[in-house]
C-alpha angles and dihedrals in degrees: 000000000000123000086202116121132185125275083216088053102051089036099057122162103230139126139273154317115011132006092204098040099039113004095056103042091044082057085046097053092041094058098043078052091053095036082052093052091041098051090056077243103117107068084062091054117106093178153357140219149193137206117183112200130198119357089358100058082047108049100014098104086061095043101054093248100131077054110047089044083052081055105034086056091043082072088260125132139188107241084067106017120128094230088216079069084055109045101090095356083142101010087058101037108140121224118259095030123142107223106220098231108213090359083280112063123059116211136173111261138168142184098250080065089084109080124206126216128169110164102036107091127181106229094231092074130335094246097075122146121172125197137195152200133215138191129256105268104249095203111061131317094290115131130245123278103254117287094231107009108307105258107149140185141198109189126342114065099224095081113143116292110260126260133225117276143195108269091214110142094015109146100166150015145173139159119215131197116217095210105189129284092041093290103134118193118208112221124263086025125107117244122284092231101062087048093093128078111210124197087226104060113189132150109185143034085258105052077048098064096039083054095050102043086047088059102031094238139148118233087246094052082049092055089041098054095040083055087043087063088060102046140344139307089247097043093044089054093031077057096049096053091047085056094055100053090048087063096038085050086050097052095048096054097050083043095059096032121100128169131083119304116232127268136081082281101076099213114182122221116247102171088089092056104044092052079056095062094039091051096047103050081046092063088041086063092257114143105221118200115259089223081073102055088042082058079055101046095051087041088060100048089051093048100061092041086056075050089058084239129149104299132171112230104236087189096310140009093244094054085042099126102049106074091038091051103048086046090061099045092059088046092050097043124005109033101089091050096044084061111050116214117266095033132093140202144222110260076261095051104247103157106251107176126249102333115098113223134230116243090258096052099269126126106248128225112269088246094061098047086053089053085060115089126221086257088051098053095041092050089050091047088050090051097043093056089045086058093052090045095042083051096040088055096048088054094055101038079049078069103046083054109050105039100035120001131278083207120107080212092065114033107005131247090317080066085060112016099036094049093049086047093050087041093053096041096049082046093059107045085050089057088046095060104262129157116250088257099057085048081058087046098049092043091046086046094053099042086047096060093045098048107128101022107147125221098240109159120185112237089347104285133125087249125087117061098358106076100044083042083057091052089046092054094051088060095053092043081059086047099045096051085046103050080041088050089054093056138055100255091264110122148160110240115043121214099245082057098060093038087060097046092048081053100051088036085053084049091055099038108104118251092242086070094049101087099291094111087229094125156022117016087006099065095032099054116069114236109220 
């Protein structure tokens, strides 16, 4: 079976700030909404509950979950959702409010109908979360006895465990995984990511490169032709490019935001002020370093996922800012020398020579490459190269997925940061003109030197020391193509190696250091 994801799947549109903690419960909720209106269930239901288990339960309150599963049960999703629906959307539920289960059915609901609990934790993965639905009392307006117990809480996470429950008026039921990147799992179901079946089957770094090599392909080529599979050539580029701007949007808002970021912490923006300084020495003639304006590209991404804005998972929430960053940074900087003038690319910007090609991979007629200007040019070929990086990456994050975890539950920050670090790095020796191995190389070099980071966060938002970890990593993604870039792709240490070694070193971590905020930064910084 293919370890191949899709680039549209680990590049999903959706709101902060976590894709473990909101994206994927407010698709969980969602879908126990649909499968209730398509059953003919949901005219009989009188009310409806959650229980988050695990690191949800724990950290969920900081992380917008109790929000994202009011919205996600209200028929909204993230991929559409405007993010101010969802920003207290729990925490600000008003008491006496019907919830309008599926966007069709009202039903009484309260805040005391989201269950926490921390230390409870499913065996199949440590993000669980399992909704139900009751019938409409038939003796009077009382409410229902509690769905599991009863235990209830209103704020802090570390409520009483809860306790068994009658069943009596249950009418459905179903526990969900939210698996990392915003990818959830029902249980009982097999996971999403296996669901596919791609023409180019690999399951390691290695069948990668045999393949490869068989074929005489890139990695990016690879990616290109298993999407393909699944739409069209347009529609995979027209995709790409969606996804882009999603994340360039995304840039440019948190570039141009102040203010304090919510939360009891009280973390002030300085994207916005960065980009200030940079701007300004620019005008008085100063050459500032590109490294400092990649710090402020990833710092802005994270900011507005700690916003709860409009975010792209790459692969997470919480590693948001690094793929974006390091793609910018090529844009901003490096583009124009990476492709040399008088050559052309591939809209997925394989170097073809001197013939410019059309935006569906045709040469075009001499007339109408004369009709493109020099800004023209130079935006498709950015664009082109955005599409190979954007595919590179995806291949290599498919492997991070299915072989370790791309979730901070399950195997600490290495699992997000690590993998986006190993995904932008691998992108951007691709769009620099490296070999498959040395993409191999540079991804090996970035997940190495993150093996064994923890997933602390302060108060349990995706804060401190998320968003400035972010900025770190980008900068390492930058060191890791180049050192790749210096060598001939032969190396030590192989990728699958070090993808194993980030999954036995997640099996070991404690559990105080997987996204609970039981341990390390988060009990040793006073929240204030």
């Amino acid at each position: 079976m293919s370890a191949y994801v899709s680039a549209f799947e680990l590049f999903s549109i959706g709101v902060g700030p976590s894709s473990s903690h909101t994206v994927g419960p407010m698709r969980a909720a969602h879908d126990f909404g649909v499968r209730l209106r398509e059953s003919g269930a949901l005219p009989r239901i009188g009310r409806v509950t959650c229980t988050l288990y695990g690191s949800l339960g724990a950290t969920g309150i900081g992380h917008g979950t109790p929000d994202a599963v009011v919205a996600g049960l209200q028929g909204l999703e993230p991929e559409t959702v405007d993010p101010d629906a969802v920003r207290a959307a729990w925490t600000g539920w008003p008491d006496g409010r019907h919830l309008e289960l599926a966007a069709t059915h009202p039903v009484p609901f309260e805040r005391a109908d989201v269950v926490f609990a921390p230390r409870t934790r499913l065996p199949a993965h440590p993000n669980a979360m399992t909704l139900e639905a009751w019938a409409a009392p038939q003796d009077g307006p009382e409410r229902m006895p509690a769905a599991i117990g009863g235990i209830r809480s209103t704020g802090a996470a570390r409520a009483a465990e809860p306790q068994p429950a009658s069943d009596e008026g249950l009418i459905a039921r179903e526990t969900y995984y939210s698996v990392g990147g915003g990818f959830i799992r029902r249980d009982g179901e097999a996971p999403q990511v296996r669901a596919h079946a791609y023409p180019l089957d690999f399951a390691s770094a290695e069948q990668l490169l045999e393949l490869c090599d068989e074929q005489g392909l890139t990695i990016a080529e690879a990616a290109r032709i298993n999407e393909s599979a699944m739409r069209g050539e347009e529609e995979v580029a027209a995709g790409l490019d969606a996804i882009w701007d999603a994340m360039a949007a995304c840039v440019e808002a948190g570039l141009h935001a102040d203010g304090v970021l919510p939360g009891m912490l009280g973390v002030k923006r300085r994207a916005s002020s960065i980009r200030g300084q940079l701007e300004t020495a620019e005008a008085d003639g100063r050459r500032e370093l590109p490294g400092e304006w990649l710090g402020a590209f990833a710092l802005a991404v994270n900011e507005e996922n700690a916003a709860g804005g409009r975010v792209v998972t790459a692969p997470t929430n919480g590693a948001a800012g690094i793929v974006p960053a390091v793609a910018m940074y090529w844009w901003r900087f490096l583009a124009d020398s990476g492709l040399g003038a008088g050559n052309a690319v591939t809209p997925y910007g394989e170097l073809v020579g001197s013939a410019l090609l059309g935006y569906d991979g045709h040469v075009a007629e001499p007339g109408d490459a004369a009709a493109w200007d020099d800004e023209h040019v130079a935006d498709a070929n950015r664009r082109r190269g955005i599409r190979r990086y954007l595919l590179t990456a995806a291949a290599l994050g498919s492997l991070f997925k299915a072989n370790a975890s791309i979730s901070g539950a399950e195997g600490g920050c290495q699992a997000e940061v690590g993998s986006a670090c190993a995904m932008a790095a691998g992108g951007l020796t691709a769009v620099m003109g490296g070999t498959n191995r040395q993409i191999e190389n540079a991804a090996e070099i970035a997940m190495e030197h993150h093996l064994g980071l923890t997933c602390d966060p302060v108060g349990g938002l995706v804060q401190i020391p998320c968003i400035e970890r972010n900025a770190i990593a980008a900068s390492t993604a930058v060191t890791a193509a180049r050192l790749a870039l210096r060598g001939d792709g032969s190396h030590y240490v192989s990728l699958d190696a070090v993808v194993e070694t980030m999954r036995q070193t997640g099996i070991d971590m404690s559990t105080k250091y997987k996204e609970t905020s039981e341990g390390g930064l988060a009990v040793n910084v006073i929240e204030c």
